[in-house]
Structures are given as structure tokens and as C-alpha cells.
C-alpha positions as CSV (number, residue, x, y, z in Angstrom):
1,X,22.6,-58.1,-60.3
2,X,19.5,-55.9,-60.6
3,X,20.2,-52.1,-60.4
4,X,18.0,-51.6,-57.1
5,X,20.7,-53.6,-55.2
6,X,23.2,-50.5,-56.2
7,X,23.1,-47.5,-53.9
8,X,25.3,-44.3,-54.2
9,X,27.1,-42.4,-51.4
10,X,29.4,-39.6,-50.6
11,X,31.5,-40.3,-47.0
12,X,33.2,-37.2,-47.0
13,X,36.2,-36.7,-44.3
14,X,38.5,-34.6,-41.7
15,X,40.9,-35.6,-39.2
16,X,43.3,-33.8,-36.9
17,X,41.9,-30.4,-37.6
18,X,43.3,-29.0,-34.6
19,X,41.8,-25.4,-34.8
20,X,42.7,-24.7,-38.2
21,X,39.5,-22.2,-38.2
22,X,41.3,-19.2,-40.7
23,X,42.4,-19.4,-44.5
24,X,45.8,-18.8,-45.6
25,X,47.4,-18.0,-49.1
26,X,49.2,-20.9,-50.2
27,X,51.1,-19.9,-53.7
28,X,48.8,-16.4,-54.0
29,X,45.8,-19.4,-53.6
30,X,43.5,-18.4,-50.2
31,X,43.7,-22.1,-49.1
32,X,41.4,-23.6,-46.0
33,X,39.8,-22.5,-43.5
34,X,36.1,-23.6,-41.9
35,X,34.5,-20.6,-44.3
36,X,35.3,-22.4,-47.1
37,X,35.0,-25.8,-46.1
38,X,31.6,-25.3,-45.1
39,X,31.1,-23.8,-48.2
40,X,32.0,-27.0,-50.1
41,X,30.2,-29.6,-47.5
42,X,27.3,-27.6,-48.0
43,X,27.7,-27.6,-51.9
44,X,28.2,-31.3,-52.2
45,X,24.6,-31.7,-49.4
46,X,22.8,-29.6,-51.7
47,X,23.9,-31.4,-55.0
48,X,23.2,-35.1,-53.5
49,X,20.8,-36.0,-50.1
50,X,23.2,-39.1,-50.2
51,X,26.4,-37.1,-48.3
52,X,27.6,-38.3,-44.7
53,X,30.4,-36.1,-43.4
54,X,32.6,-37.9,-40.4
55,X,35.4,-36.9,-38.2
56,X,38.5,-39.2,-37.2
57,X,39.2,-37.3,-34.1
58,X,41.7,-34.4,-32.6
59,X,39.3,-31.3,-33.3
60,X,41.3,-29.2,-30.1
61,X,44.0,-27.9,-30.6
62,X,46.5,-25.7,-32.6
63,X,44.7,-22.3,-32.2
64,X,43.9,-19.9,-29.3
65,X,40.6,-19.5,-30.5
66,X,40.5,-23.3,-29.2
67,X,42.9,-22.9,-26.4
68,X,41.1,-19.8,-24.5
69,X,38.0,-21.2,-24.3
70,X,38.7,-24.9,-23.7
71,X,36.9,-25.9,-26.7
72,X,33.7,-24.9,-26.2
73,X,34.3,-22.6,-29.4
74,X,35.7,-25.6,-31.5
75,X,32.5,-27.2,-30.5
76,X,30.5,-24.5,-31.2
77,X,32.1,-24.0,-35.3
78,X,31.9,-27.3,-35.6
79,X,27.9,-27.9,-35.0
80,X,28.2,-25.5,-37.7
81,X,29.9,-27.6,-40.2
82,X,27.4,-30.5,-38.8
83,X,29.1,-33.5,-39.2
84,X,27.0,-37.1,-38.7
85,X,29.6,-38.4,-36.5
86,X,32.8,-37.8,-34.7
87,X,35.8,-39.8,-32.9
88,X,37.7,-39.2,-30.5
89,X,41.5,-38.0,-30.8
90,X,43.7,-38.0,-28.3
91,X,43.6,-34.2,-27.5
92,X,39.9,-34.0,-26.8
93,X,41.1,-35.3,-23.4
94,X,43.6,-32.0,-23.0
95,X,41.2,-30.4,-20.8
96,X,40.5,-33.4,-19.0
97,X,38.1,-36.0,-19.5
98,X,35.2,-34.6,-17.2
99,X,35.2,-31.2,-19.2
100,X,35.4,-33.6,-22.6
101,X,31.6,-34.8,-21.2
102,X,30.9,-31.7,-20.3
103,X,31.5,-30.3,-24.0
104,X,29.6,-33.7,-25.5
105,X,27.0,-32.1,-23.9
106,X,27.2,-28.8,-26.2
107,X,27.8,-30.8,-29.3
108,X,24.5,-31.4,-31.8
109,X,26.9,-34.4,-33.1
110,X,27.4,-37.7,-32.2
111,X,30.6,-38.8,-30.6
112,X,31.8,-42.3,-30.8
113,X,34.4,-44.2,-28.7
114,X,34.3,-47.9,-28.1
115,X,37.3,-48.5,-25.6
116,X,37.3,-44.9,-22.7
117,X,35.7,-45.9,-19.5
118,X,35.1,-45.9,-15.9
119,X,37.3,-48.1,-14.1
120,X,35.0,-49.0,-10.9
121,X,32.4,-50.6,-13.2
122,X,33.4,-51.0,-16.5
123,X,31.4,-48.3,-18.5
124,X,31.7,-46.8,-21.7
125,X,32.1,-42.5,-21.3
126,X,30.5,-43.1,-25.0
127,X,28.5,-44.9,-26.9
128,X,30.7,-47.0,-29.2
129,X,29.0,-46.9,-32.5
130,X,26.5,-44.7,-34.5
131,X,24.3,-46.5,-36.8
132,X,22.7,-43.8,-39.6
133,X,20.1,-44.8,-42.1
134,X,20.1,-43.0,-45.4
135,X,18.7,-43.9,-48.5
136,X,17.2,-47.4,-47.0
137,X,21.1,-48.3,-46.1
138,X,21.8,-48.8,-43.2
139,X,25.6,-47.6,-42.2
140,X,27.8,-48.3,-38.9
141,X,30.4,-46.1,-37.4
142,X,32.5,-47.5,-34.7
143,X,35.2,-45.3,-33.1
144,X,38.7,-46.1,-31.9
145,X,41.0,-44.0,-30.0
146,X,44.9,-44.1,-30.1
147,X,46.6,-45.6,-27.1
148,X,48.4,-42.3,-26.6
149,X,45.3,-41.1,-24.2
150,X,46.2,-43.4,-21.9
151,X,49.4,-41.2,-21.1
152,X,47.4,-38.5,-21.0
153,X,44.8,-39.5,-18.1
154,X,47.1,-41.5,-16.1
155,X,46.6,-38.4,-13.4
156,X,42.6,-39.2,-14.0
157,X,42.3,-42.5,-11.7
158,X,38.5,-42.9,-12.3
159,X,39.0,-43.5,-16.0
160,X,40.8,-46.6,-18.6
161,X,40.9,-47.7,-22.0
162,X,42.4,-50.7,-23.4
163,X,45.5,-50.2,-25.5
164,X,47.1,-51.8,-28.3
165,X,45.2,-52.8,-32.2
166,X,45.3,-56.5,-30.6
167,X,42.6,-55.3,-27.7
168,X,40.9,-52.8,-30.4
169,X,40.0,-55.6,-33.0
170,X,38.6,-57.6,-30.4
171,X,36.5,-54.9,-29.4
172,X,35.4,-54.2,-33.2
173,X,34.5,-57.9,-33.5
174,X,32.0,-57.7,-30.8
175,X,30.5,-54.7,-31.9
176,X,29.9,-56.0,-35.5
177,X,29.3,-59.3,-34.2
178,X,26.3,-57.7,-32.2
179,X,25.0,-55.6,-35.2
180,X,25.5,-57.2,-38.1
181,X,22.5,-59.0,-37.8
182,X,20.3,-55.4,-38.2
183,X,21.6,-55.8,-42.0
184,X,24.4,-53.6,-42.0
185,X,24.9,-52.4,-45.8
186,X,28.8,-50.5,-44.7
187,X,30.9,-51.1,-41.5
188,X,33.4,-47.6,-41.4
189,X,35.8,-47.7,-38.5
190,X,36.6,-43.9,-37.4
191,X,39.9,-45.0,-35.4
192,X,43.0,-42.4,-34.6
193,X,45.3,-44.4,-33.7
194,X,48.1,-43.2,-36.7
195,X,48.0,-45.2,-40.7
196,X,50.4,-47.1,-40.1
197,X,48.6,-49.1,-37.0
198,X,45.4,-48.5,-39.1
199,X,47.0,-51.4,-41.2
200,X,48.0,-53.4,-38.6
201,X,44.4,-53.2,-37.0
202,X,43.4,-54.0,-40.8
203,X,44.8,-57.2,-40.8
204,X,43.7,-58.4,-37.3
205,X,39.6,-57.9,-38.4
206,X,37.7,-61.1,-39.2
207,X,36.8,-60.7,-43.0
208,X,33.2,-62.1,-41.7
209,X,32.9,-59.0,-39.2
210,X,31.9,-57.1,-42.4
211,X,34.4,-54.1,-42.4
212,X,34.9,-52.2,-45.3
213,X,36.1,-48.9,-44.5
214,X,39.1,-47.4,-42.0
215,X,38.9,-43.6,-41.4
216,X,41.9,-42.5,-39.8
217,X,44.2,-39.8,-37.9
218,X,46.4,-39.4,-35.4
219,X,49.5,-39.4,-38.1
220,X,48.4,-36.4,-40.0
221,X,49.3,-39.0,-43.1
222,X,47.8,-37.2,-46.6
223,X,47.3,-40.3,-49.4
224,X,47.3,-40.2,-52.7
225,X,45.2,-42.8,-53.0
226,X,43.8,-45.3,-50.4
227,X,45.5,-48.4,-49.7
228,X,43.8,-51.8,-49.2
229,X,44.6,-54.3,-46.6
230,X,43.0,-58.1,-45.6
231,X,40.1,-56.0,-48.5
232,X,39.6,-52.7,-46.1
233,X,40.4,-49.4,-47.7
234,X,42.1,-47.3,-45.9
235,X,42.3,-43.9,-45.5
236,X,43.8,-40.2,-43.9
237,X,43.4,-37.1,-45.2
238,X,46.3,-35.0,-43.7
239,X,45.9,-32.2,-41.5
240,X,43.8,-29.0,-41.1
241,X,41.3,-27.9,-43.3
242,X,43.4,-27.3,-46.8
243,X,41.6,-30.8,-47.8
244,X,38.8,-32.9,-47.1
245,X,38.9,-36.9,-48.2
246,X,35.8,-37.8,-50.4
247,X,34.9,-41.5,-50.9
248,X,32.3,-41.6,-53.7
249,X,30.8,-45.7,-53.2
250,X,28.4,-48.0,-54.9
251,X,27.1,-50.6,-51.9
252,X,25.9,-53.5,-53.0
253,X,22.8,-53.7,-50.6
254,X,22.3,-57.3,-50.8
255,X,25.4,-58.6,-49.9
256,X,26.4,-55.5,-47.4
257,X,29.4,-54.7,-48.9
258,X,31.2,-52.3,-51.2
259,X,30.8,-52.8,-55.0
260,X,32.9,-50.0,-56.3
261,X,34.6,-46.8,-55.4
262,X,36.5,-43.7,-55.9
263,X,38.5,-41.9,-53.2
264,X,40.1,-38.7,-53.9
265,X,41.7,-35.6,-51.5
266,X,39.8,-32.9,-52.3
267,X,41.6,-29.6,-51.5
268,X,39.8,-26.6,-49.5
269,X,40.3,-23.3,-51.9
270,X,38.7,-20.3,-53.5
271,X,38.8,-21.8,-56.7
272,X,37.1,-24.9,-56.4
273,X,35.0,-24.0,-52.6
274,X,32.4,-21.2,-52.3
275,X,32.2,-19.5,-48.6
276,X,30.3,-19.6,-46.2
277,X,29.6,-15.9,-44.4
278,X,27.7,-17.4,-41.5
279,X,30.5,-19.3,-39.9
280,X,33.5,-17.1,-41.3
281,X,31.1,-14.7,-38.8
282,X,31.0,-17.0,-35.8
283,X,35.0,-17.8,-36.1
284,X,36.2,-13.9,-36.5
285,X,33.7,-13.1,-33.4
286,X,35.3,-15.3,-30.9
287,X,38.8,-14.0,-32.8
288,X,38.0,-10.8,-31.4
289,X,37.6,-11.6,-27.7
290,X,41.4,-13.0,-27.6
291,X,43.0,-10.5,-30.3
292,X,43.7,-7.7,-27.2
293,X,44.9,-10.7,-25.1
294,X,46.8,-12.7,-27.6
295,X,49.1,-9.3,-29.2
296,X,51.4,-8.5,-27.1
297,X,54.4,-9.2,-27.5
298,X,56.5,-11.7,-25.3
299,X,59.9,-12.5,-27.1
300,X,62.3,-11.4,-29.2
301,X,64.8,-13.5,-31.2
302,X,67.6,-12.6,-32.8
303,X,66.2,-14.7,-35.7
304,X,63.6,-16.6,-36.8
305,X,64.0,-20.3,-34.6
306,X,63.0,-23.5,-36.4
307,X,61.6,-27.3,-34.6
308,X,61.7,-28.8,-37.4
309,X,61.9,-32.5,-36.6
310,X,60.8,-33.7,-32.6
311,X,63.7,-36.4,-33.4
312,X,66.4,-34.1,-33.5
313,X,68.3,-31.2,-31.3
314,X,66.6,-28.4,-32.4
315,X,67.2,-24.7,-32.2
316,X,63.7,-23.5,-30.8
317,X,63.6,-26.7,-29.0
318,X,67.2,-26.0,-27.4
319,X,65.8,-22.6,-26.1
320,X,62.8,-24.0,-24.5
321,X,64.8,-26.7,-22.8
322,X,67.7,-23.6,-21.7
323,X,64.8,-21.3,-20.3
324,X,64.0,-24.1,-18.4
325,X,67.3,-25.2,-16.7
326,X,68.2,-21.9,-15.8
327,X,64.6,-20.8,-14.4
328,X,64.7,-24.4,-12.1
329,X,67.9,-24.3,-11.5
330,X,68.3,-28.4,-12.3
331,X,71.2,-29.9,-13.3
332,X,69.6,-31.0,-17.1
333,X,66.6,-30.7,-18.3
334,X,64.7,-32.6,-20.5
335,X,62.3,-31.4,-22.8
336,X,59.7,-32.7,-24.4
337,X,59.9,-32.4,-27.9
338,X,56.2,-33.4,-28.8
339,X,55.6,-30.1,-26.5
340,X,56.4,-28.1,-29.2
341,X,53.8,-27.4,-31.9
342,X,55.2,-25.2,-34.3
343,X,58.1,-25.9,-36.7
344,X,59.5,-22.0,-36.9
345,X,58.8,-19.0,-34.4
346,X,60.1,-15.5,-33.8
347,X,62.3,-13.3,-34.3
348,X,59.2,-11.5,-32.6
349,X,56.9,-13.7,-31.0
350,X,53.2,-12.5,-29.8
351,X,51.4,-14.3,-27.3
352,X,49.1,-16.5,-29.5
353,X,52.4,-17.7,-31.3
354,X,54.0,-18.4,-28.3
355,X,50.3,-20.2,-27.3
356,X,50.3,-22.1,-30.3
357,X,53.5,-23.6,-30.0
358,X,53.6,-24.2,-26.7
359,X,49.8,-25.1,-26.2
360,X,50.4,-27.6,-22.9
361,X,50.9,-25.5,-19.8
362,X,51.5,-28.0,-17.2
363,X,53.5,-28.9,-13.4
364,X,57.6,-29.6,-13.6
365,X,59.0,-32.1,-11.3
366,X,62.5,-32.4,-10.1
367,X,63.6,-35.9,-10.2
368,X,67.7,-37.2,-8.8
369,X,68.8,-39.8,-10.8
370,X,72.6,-41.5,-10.8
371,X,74.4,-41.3,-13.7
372,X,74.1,-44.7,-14.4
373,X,70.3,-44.4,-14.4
374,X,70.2,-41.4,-17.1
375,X,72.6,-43.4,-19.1
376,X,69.9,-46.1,-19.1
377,X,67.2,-43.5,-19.5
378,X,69.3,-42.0,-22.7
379,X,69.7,-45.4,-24.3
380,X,65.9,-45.9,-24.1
381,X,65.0,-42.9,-25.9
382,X,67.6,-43.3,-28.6
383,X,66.7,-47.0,-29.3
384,X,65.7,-48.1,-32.7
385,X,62.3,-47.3,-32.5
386,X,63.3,-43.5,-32.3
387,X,64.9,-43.4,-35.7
388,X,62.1,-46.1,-37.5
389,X,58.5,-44.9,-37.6
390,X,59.2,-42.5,-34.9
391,X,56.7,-43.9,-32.4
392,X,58.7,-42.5,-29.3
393,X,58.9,-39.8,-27.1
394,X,62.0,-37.7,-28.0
395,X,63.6,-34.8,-25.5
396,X,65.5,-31.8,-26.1
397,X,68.8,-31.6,-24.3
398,X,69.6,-28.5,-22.3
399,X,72.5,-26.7,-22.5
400,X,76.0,-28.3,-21.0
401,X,75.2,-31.9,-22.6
402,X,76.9,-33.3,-24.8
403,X,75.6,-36.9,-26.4
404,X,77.0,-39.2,-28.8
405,X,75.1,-42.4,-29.4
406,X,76.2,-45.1,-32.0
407,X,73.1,-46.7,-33.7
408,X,74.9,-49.6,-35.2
409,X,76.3,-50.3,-31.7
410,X,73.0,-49.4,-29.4
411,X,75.7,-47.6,-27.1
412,X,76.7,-44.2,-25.7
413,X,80.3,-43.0,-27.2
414,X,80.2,-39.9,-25.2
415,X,77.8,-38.5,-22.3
416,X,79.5,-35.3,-20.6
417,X,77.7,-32.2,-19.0
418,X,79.5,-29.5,-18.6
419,X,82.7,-30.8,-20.4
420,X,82.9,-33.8,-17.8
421,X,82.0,-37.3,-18.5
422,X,78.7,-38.1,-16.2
423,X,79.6,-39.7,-13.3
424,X,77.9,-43.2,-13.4
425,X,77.3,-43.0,-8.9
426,X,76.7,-39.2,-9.2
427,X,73.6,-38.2,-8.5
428,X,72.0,-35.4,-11.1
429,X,68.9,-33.1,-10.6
430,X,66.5,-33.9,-13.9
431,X,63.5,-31.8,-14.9
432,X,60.9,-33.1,-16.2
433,X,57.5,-32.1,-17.3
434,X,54.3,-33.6,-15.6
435,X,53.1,-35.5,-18.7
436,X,56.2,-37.2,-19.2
437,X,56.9,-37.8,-15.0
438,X,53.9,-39.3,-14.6
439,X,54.8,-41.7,-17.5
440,X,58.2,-42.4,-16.0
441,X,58.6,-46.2,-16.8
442,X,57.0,-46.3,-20.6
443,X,59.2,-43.3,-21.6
444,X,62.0,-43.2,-20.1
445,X,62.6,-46.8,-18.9
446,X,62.7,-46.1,-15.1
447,X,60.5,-46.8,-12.0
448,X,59.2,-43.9,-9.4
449,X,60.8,-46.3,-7.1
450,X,64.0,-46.5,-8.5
451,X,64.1,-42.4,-8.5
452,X,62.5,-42.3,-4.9
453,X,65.6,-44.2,-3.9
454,X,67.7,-41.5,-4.5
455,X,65.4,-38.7,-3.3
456,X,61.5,-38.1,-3.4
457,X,60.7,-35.8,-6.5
458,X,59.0,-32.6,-5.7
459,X,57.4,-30.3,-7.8
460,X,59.8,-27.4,-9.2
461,X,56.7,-24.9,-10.5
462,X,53.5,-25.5,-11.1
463,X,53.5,-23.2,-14.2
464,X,56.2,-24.7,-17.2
465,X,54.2,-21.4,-19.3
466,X,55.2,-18.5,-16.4
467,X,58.6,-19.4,-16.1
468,X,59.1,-19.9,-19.7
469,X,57.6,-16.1,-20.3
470,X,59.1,-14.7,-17.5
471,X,62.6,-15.9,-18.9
472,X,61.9,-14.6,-22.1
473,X,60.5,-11.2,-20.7
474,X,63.9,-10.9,-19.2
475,X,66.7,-11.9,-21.8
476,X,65.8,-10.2,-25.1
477,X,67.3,-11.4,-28.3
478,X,67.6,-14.9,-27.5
479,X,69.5,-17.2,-30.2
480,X,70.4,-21.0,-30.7
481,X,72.9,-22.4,-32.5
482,X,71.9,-26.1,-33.1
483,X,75.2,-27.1,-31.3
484,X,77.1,-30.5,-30.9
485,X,74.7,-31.1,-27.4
486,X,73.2,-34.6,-29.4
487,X,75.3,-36.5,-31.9
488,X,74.0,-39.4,-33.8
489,X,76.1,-41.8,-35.8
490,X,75.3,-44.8,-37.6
């Protein structure tokens, strides 16, 4: 094979950035940050015009800085950092999806997305692919965005998307079944859908449709190496900005494919990255418009409380899910644990850490269920997908329940509030956040019907955040011992 044939590329990649904008010292190492990893994108443009930097989705996110402003500051640093193309994650809908094409609007990036669209008529919000031409090659992007959104925009009738890697290969088989014929030298998929349905998706994908490459996010999943499925590589590089993934390819431009390569996490640091004053300029600017705002100080612990795991009772998630109950005045209250963003918080606890950990401020509805039907409800969320793979939603139990739940047997040994068994024809008062009521059935196994038969919900407060600060304005020195509310045995 003649040398012309050979072409050399660097696909360098994020995903799940989620606001990281600020270094940090990691082992007395200043680690991350968009200073520096500018700095190193900039340094690898300026050592070979071959470069292509790519986003896998879930810039929002995570900071204030992102939060206060509704992303038009994320999308603002990142035009900075320049990227040739970006995906969709499923938190670029947080702000709803009219504000999302409001912000494409701002961005001097592409964005990709091959399966959001308007119900009446079928449209795309976004052009599926981006086809970039460097170095006579000719490369596709195609993004795909994790089913998850669909939870997120049920209250959004105008808008769909189709769900499940069976519906998204499909949709990546027309695609490269319409382009391939331009002489497509690399197909790159930019999903976030999480690695391990990457591979699934991976193994779905006609060998003819000419995929090589699988970008992905969603899990926060950091390789060692990339892993090959049905001859796709596939790929994550983790969260944040402490690394970036680097594929370093030879493409064999006469058959379109990949002849050799080299992937590598490359970590984001002041030994290896230089820095780049411009946008460390830009990002401690807009940090200066919420420091006054973000300060003060709205909790005190008696100790420093820990969410470890969102598949487990934990001790800041206990708190949350107490603050509610006694604010709504429901009988239990179920707390989303995916709701909370930070593994460790407090003793004292400023405003922006209270933001970034609890970044979703949204409606509570009070729901009356029988005890029967929160037995069933229980049972749903501590089935076996909840302990494999951890593709569930999980809830933090408020205080007065106490759960024991047999895996081996897929049964409840013990469900009691208050010290008495729950009453299977008693009907209970169940708070719930608006995310997960209006996702009723897919989470918690239940229909609005069946609750509307025992009561139509109403909603409780339309501010979760207010009555969570207000309770922890007025009970200083709050504390958690991760009690005996949730029991798990095999």
C-alpha cells in the first residue's frame, strides 16, 4: 500500500464536563481546569494542523458559574476552547429545550443530535451529523443522545426522541447509509448514552455502515485503554477536565477505515499543560458576578455529611429527604437520590455548595397511595437491576421507615413507619419530586390512574430549593446517623 493512502490524525476528547471551569490540587499537583486545558488543545493545534477536538455531551452542569446564568457562560468558555463538534448530554435539556436552541444559537460550534424532535411533524431540533474535511479526509460525526432525556422533557409535549440502542442503530444506519457514498475516510459516533450501552449499540452496527469510532459519556467511565467491539473502538474519558482522551490514527484513505492507532487519557496538569491567561480571564470574571451571591452561608452541620453511593441510605441524602417530610408535612417522602450531586458537604455549607449539590430546583407533588401500592412501588426500585449496573432510579427514605428487602427472595421482610408495619389498605401521603411524578410508571411501577383513585395529587410547593433552605436556616447543626431506615440482605 503506497504511503499517500496513510493520513495522520489527532481526535482529541471531553465528555460530562459539567462545569468543571477551576483547577484544583490533586496530591500538591494543580490538576484541571479550562486554563489549562486550553492550554494543551492549543499546544497539540499548534504542533500538528491535523487535530479535531469533539465533545460527547453534558457540558451544564456541576458549577454555579453554569447554574446562574443558564449556560450561556458554559457556552461562552467553551467557544473558547473551540471544539469541531459537540453532542448532546442529557443535561443540556435542564433549562428546557427551547432555551437549549436558544443557546445553539450563541455557540460558534456545531451541535449534533440525530434522534430530538418535534412531535407534530417529525423534525430534527439538530442536524444529525457534521461532516469536516481536513487534510483531503473526509470525517463524519453523528450524535446520539441517552434515553434519559426523555424523562426529562416529558413536561415539554412539543418534543420526542426515540429511545433504546435498538432505535439508535437504525438511525445510524440511515445516516451512514446516506453518506457513505461522499467517501467517508472515518465514521466517529459522539453518543452519551453510558459505556456500557455504547457496547451494546456496538454490536447492533452493520460492519458495512463503516463505523469505526464510539465517543462516549453519560457514565463518567475513565479507560485505561479502549475496548473493541463487532471492530469499533470504544471510548470515555471520565469526568471533568483532569483528562482529555487522545486517539492518535493512521486512516487508510482508500479503503475508509482505520489502519492503526493509539489511544491514551491524557491528564490536564501544570506539569505536562501550559495555561492559557485569556480564558482563566473569562472564567474568574463571571466568578465574580456570583461570589457576593453564592457566600453566604445557609447550613451548619454538626459534621461533614457524605452521599456517597445514590444506591444506598445515605447520611446527606437522609437529611435532604427529613427536611422535606417535615417542611410538607407528608407521611414519607421519597427522595431522589440522583438529586444529589455531591458525595460530602458541610459542616458549613455556603450557598454555591448547597447549589452544587442540589443543582435541580423543581415542583413537589403529594401523591396517596395504599400500602399495598408502596409495597409494589418499593419492590420496583429494589429489583435486580438496582444492585447490577445501577441503571435505576434509587430514593432516599425519610425518617420513620424502616425497610428490609431480601435479594435472594425479591421480597419485603419488613416495611414499618413509625415502628408499625404499613398497613396494606391504608392510605399514605408520598412526596415526590416533579421529575420523578411525572415519570410515575417507568420509576416507580404505578399509573397516575391508579394514584388518582385514591385522591388527585396536588402540588405541595413549587420551590423543593426554599423549603429545603428555609429548614436549614431554622435547625442549626443538623446531623445524620446512617440508621437502620433501609436494610438490604442477600
Amino acid at each position: 500500500m503506497s504511503e499517500e493512502r496513510l493520513k495522520r490524525i489527532t481526535l482529541l476528547h471531553s465528555n460530562d464536563m459539567h462545569g468543571d471551569f477551576f483547577a484544583e490540587k490533586v496530591d500538591e499537583v494543580l490538576t484541571g481546569g479550562v486554563s489549562m486545558l486550553s492550554g494543551y488543545l492549543t499546544k497539540c493545534r499548534n504542533v500538528d494542523p491535523n487535530v479535531l477536538y469533539v465533545i460527547a455531551g453534558d457540558m451544564f452542569r456541576g458549577s454555579v458559574l453554569d447554574s446562574e446564568f443558564r449556560g450561556l457562560s458554559t457556552i461562552e468558555i467553551i467557544n473558547h476552547l473551540a471544539p469541531d463538534v459537540v453532542t448532546l448530554g442529557n443535561h443540556e435539556t435542564d433549562y428546557g429545550v427551547a432555551h437549549l436552541l436558544f443557546l445553539e444559537k450563541m455557540a460558534d460550534f456545531p451541535i449534533v443530535n440525530a434522534n430530538l424532535y418535534i412531535k407534530s411533524n417529525n423534525t430534527r431540533l439538530f442536524k444529525p451529523y457534521k461532516i469536516i474535511e481536513i487534510d483531503g479526509m473526509k470525517i463524519l460525526f453523528i450524535g446520539i443522545l441517552t434515553e434519559e432525556v426523555i424523562s426529562q422533557t416529558k413536561s415539554e409535549n412539543y418534543f420526542g426522541s426515540f429511545i433504546g440502542v435498538e432505535d439508535a442503530a437504525i438511525e445510524v444506519g440511515k445516516i451512514c447509509n446516506t453518506y457513505n457514498a461522499l467517501d467517508i475516510d472515518l465514521t466517529v459516533l459522539l453518543t452519551h448514552i453510558g459505556y456500557e450501552e455504547d457496547k451494546k449499540l456496538a454490536r447492533l452496527l452493520d460492519p458495512s455502515w463503516g463505523v469505526d469510532i464510539i465517543i462516549g459519556g453519560h457514565s463518567h467511565t475513565l479507560l485505561s485503554e479502549a475496548e473493541e467491539v463487532n471492530n469499533i473502538v470504544i471510548t470515555q474519558a471520565g469526568t471533568g477536565t483532569d483528562q482529555i482522551g487522545r486517539f492518535d490514527i493512521v486512516i487508510d484513505t482508500e479503503n475508509n477505515c482505520i489502519d492503526s492507532y493509539k489511544w491514551q487519557a491524557i491528564p490536564i496538569n501544570e506539569e505536562t499543560c501550559p495555561k492559557d491567561s485569556r480564558i482563566r480571564s473569562l472564567v474568574y470574571s463571571i466568578k465574580e458576578k456570583t461570589d457576593l451571591k453564592y457566600a453566604k452561608t445557609v447550613a451548619n452541620f454538626d459534621y461533614e455529611l457524605t452521599h456517597p453511593d445514590r444506591w444506598m441510605q445515605t447520611e446527606m441524602g437522609g437529611v435532604f429527604a427529613d427536611a422535606m417530610k417535615d417542611t410538607l408535612g407528608v407521611d414519607i417522602f421519597l427522595m431522589g437520590s440522583g438529586s444529589i450531586r455531591k458525595e460530602k458537604m458541610g459542616p458549613v455549607v455556603t450557598f454555591q455548595d448547597f447549589t452544587e449539590c442540589y443543582p435541580y430546583e423543581s415542583k413537589v407533588y403529594g401523591i396517596k397511595v395504599t400500602g399495598a401500592q408502596f409495597k409494589k412501588m418499593l419492590l420496583y426500585i429494589y429489583r435486580d437491576e438496582a444492585w447490577i449496573g445501577n441503571h435505576t432510579e434509587f430514593y432516599q427514605l425519610s425518617k420513620g421507615m424502616r425497610v428490609k428487602y431480601s435479594k435472594s427472595e425479591h421480597k419485603l421482610l419488613e416495611c414499618k413507619l413509625d415502628g408499625e408495619e404499613i398497613d396494606d389498605n391504608k392510605i399514605y401521603t408520598v412526596g415526590l419530586q416533579d421529575f420523578h411524578y411525572n415519570n410515575l410508571e417507568d420509576f416507580l411501577n404505578i399509573t397516575l390512574n391508579e394514584v388518582r383513585q385514591n385522591g388527585e395529587p396536588r402540588v405541595l410547593t413549587t420551590s423543593d430549593v426554599q423549603n429545603l433552605l428555609e429548614y436549614f436556616g431554622e435547625n442549626k447543626h443538623l446531623g445524620f446517623d446512617v440508621d437502620d431506615r433501609l436494610e438490604v440482605v442477600e
